[in-house]
C-alpha positions as CSV (number, residue, x, y, z in Angstrom):
1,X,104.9,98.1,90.8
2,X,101.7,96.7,89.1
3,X,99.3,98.9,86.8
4,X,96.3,97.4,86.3
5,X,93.5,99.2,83.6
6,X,89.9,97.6,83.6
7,X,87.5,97.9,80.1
8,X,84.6,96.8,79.3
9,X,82.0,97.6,81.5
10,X,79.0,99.4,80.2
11,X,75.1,99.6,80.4
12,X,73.6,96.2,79.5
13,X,69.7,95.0,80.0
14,X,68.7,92.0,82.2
15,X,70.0,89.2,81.4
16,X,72.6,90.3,79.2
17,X,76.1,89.6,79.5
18,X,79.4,91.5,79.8
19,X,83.0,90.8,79.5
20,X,85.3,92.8,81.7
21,X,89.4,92.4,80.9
22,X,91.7,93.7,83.6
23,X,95.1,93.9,81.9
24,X,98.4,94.3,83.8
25,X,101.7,96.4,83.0
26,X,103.5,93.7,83.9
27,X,103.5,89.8,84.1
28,X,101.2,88.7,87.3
29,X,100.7,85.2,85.9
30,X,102.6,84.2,89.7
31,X,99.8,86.5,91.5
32,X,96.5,85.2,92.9
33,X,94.2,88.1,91.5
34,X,90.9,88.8,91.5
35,X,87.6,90.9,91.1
36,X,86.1,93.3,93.1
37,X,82.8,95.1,93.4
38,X,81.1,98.2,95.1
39,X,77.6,99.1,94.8
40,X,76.3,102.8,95.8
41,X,76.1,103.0,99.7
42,X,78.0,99.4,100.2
43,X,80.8,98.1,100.9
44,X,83.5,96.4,98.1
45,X,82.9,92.7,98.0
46,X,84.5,90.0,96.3
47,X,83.2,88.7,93.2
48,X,85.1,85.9,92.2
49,X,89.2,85.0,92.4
50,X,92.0,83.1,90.4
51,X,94.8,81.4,91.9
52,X,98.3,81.4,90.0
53,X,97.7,77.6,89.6
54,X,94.5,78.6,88.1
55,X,92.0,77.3,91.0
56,X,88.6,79.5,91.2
57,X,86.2,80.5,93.8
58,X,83.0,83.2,93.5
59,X,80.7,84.8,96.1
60,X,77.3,83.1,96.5
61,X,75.5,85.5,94.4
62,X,77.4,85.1,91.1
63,X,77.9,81.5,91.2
64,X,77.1,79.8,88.0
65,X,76.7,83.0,85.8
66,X,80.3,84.3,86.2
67,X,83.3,83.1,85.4
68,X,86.8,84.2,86.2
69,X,90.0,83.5,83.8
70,X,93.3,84.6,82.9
71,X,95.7,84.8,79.7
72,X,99.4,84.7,80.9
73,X,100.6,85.2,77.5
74,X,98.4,88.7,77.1
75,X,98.7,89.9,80.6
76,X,94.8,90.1,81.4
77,X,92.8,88.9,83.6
78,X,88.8,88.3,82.5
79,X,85.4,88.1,84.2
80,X,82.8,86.9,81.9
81,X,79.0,87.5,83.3
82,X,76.1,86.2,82.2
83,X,72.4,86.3,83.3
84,X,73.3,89.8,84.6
85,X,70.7,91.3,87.2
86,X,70.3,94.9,88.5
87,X,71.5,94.0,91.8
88,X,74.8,93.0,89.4
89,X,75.1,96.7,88.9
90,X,78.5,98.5,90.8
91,X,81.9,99.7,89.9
92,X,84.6,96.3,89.1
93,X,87.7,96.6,90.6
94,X,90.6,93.9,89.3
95,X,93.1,93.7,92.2
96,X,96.5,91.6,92.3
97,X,98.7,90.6,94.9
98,X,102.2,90.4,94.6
99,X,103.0,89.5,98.4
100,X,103.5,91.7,100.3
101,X,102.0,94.0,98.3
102,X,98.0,94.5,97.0
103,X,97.8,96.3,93.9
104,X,94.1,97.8,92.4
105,X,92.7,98.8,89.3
106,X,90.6,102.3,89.1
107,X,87.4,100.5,88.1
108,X,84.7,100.0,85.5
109,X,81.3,100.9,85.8
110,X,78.5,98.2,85.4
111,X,75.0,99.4,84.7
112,X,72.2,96.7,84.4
113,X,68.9,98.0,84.0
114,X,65.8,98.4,81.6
């Protein structure tokens, strides 16, 4: 079993930035993880993702102003974003996979507006 507890989401303005940390009850530095997003009325969509060897990928629409990364040592799994927009706005899921299984955070709530 895998707990996983998200921080640091929040109300920012435009073009702020954020820095979410996803941090594990265990070691997952083996696990391809990732983060997650849902906005009101859609579905969960992939944000970005971090292989164990440390290999990156991002949806279209956050490419260049987020960044994925992981600390081994401290458990925790980050998503930095800049240049936020209000279409940016959603709960942040961290998720996990230790095959076979798919573990998920409860979320954090990002606000961007004015």
């Amino acid at each position: 079993q895998v707990q996983l507890v998200e921080s640091g989401g929040g109300l920012v303005q435009p073009g702020g930035s954020l820095r979410l940390s996803c941090l594990a009850s265990r070691s997952i530095a083996l696990n391809p993880s990732g983060w997650y997003r849902q906005a009101p009325g859609k579905e969960r969509e992939l944000v970005a993702r971090i292989s164990r060897l440390g290999y990156t990928n991002y949806a279209d629409s956050v490419k260049g102003r987020f960044t994925i990364s992981r600390d081994n040592a401290e458990n925790t799994i980050y998503l930095q974003m800049n240049s936020l927009k209000p279409e940016d706005t959603a709960v942040y899921y961290c998720t996990t996979t230790d095959y076979p299984k798919e573990y998920w955070g409860h979320g954090t709530q990002v606000t961007v507006s004015s």
